[in-house]
N, C-alpha and C positions, 0 to 999 in steps of 0.2 A: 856243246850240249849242256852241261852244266849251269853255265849262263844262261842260255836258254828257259831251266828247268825253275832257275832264282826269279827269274821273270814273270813268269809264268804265275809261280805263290804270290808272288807280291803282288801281283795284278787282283787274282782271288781275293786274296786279303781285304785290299783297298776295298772294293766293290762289296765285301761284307759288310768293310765298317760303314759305308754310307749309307748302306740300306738298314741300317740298327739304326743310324742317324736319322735317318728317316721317320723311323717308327715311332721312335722318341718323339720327334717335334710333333707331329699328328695326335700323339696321344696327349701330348702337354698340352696342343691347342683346344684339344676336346676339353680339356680339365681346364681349363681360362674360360673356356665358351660357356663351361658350366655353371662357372663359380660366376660369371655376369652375369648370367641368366635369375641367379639365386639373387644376388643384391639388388636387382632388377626388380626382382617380386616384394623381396623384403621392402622395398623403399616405397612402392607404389601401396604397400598393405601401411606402411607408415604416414604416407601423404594422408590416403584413407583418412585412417583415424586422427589426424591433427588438423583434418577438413572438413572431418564429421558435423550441418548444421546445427545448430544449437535450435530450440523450440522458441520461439519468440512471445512475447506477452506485452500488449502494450495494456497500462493503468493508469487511469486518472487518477488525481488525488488532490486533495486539498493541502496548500503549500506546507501549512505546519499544524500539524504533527505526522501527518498523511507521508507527504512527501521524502521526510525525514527516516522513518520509520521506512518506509518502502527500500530505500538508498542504505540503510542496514541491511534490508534483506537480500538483495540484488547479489552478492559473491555466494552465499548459500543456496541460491537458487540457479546460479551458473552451474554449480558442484554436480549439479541435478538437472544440469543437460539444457534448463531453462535461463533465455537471455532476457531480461525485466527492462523494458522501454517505461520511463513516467512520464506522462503531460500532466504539469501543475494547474492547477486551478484556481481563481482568489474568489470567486463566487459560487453558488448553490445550483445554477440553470444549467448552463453546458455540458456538465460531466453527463448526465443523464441524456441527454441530444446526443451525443456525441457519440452515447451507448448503443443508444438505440440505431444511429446509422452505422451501425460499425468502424464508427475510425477505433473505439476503443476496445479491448477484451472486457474487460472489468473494471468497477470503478470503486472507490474506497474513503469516502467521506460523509453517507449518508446514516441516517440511525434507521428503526423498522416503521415509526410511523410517516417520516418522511418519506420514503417509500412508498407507503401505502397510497399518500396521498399522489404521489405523481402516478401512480399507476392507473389511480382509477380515476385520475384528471385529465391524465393523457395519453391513458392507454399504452402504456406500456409493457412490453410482457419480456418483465426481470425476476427473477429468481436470487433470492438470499443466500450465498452459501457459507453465512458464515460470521460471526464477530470477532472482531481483532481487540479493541479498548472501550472503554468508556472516559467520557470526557464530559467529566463533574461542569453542568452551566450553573454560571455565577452573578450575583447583583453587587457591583460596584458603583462608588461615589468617590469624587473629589472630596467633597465636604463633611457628608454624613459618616461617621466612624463607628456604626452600630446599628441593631434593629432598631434599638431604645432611642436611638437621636432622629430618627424619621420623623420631621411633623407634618402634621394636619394641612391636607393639600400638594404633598409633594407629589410630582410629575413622576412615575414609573415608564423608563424608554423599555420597549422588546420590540424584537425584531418585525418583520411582515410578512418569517414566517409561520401563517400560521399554525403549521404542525409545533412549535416550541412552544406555543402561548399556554397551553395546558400544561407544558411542562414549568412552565415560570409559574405560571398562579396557584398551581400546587404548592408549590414551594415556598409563595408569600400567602397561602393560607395554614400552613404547617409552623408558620411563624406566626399566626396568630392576628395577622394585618389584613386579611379576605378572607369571607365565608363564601363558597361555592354552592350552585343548587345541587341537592344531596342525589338528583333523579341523572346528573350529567355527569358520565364518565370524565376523572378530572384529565385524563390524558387527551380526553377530545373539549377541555374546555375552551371559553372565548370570556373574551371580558365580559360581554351582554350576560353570563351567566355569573354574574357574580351577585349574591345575595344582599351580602352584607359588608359594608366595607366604613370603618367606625371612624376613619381616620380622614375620608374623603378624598382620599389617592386618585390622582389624574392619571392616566393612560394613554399613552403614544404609541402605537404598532403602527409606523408608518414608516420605519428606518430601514434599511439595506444591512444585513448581516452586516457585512462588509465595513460598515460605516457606522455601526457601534461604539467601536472606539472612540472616534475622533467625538461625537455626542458626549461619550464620557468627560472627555480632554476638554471641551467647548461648554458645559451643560454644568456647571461646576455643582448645584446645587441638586440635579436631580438621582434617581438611583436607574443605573441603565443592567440591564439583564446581555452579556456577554458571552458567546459560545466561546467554550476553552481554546480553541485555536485559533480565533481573532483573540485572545487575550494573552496568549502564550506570545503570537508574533508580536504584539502591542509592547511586550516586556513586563508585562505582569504576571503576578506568579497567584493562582487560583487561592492555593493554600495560605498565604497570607495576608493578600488585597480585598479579596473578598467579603462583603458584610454578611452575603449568604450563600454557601455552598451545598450545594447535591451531594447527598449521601454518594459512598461508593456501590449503594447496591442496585442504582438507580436502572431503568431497565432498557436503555437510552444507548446501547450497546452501537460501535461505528462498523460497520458492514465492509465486507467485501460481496458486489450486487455485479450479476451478470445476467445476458440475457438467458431466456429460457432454455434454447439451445443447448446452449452450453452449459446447463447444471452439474453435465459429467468430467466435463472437461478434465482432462490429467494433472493437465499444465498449471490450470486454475485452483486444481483443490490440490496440489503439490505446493504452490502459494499461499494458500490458509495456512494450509500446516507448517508451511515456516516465520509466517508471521505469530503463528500460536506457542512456536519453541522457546524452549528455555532462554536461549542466546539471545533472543527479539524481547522477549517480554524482562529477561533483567534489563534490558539496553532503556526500554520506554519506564520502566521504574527508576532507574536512574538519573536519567536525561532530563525527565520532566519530576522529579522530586512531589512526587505525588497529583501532580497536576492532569494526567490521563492513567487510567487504572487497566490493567491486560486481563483480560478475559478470556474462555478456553472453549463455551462453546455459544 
């Protein structure tokens, strides 16, 4: 009976502790099942965010200083959710084509009367939202080392565009070498408007922006009128080469130009504003040693 009675507890016993053994693993597995669940959420709420699109912007530009300048701005503009695509350009026509059919957001190498003119030449319908530099145009020479050493008959090259021609002959009547008619806004001048010219200065507006340069390099004796970023890429430096430089207050401002559309755009005026920051404007003061000046509005 005794035996019996030892058997008996023991049996009890065992069957207690399995069934506590039990409870345990059940409630352990609930607390594992939990805590996966939780790392589960936590990691899909971190994929989330390290997945999160970036806002895309693609911008034309003109190779240098456009280009340049844009590729400073591009980590700044990541910070700010925005991912900055550039397609370079080495001439004046496509960025605006390219606008207009939307391959691009905005484009950033034009001034406001150039604008003007493509807009109401080709109907365009772009919106300004903004100036980033100015980019002082300049008359260089192989030969000639001065205003005072120009003589009688030299061949003056500018471009064929004609929105810049009023900007150059301002600038060679401010030196004293053309009278303009006084009734012609000089920003919308043309050679045909030139009154007086003492010196008998020849005129070529036949040349390709683009091919300025090489006119200069080739043309040894004449004075070629050069926009700062074919003469920048050239490895000419504005401030020192130049026989005649554009003020800095000149109003020839480089645009960031979008379509109408998109006046509001987030993305876009989040763009201005960092090409107008402090960090962009010491970079183009530095970089180009006076050669394009930052402007703020």
């Amino acid at each position: 009976m005794k035996k019996l009675i030892i058997f008996l507890l023991t049996a009890l016993l065992s069957l207690a502790l399995v069934a506590c053994g039990t409870a345990d693993n059940e409630e352990g597995a609930e607390d594992t099942s939990n805590g996966e669940e939780n790392t589960e959420e936590t990691n899909d709420e971190g994929a989330t965010e390290e997945n999160e699109e970036l806002t895309k912007i693609v911008v034309g530009a003109s190779a240098v200083p456009h280009s340049e300048v844009l590729e400073q701005a591009a980590p700044l503009l990541e910070e700010q959710g925005i991912e900055l695509q550039i397609e370079t350009y080495q001439e004046y026509v496509l960025p605006n084509q390219d606008l207009d059919s939307g391959l691009l957001d905005a484009n950033y190498y034009q001034h406001t009367p150039f604008l003007e003119t493509e807009k109401e030449q080709k109907g365009y319908d772009f919106v300004d939202l903004g100036g980033v530099h100015i980019e002082p145009i300049g008359f260089y020479s192989k030969n000639v080392e001065s205003v005072e050493d120009i003589e009688e008959g030299t061949t003056i090259i500018m471009s064929r565009n004609v929105p810049d021609h009023g900007r150059n002959l301002l600038l060679l009547q401010e030196e004293g070498l053309i009278t303009l008619d006084e009734d012609v806004d000089p920003t919308e001048a043309t050679v045909e408007d030139i009154v007086e010219n003492p010196l008998n200065l020849e005129f070529d507006t036949s040349i390709e922006p683009a091919l300025l340069t090489q006119n200069y390099e080739r043309e040894e004796d004449t004075v070629v009128a050069i926009n700062t970023n074919y003469a920048i890429e050239h490895g000419l430096v504005p401030t020192e080469d130049a026989i005649i430089l554009e003020s800095p207050d000149s109003p020839y401002a480089n645009l960031i130009v979008a379509r109408s559309e998109d006046e509001d755009n987030e993305a876009l005026q989040t763009l201005v504003d960092v090409l107008r920051s402090e960090e962009i404007q010491t970079f183009m003061e530095e970089e180009y040693d006076g050669a394009i000046i930052p402007v703020s509005e």
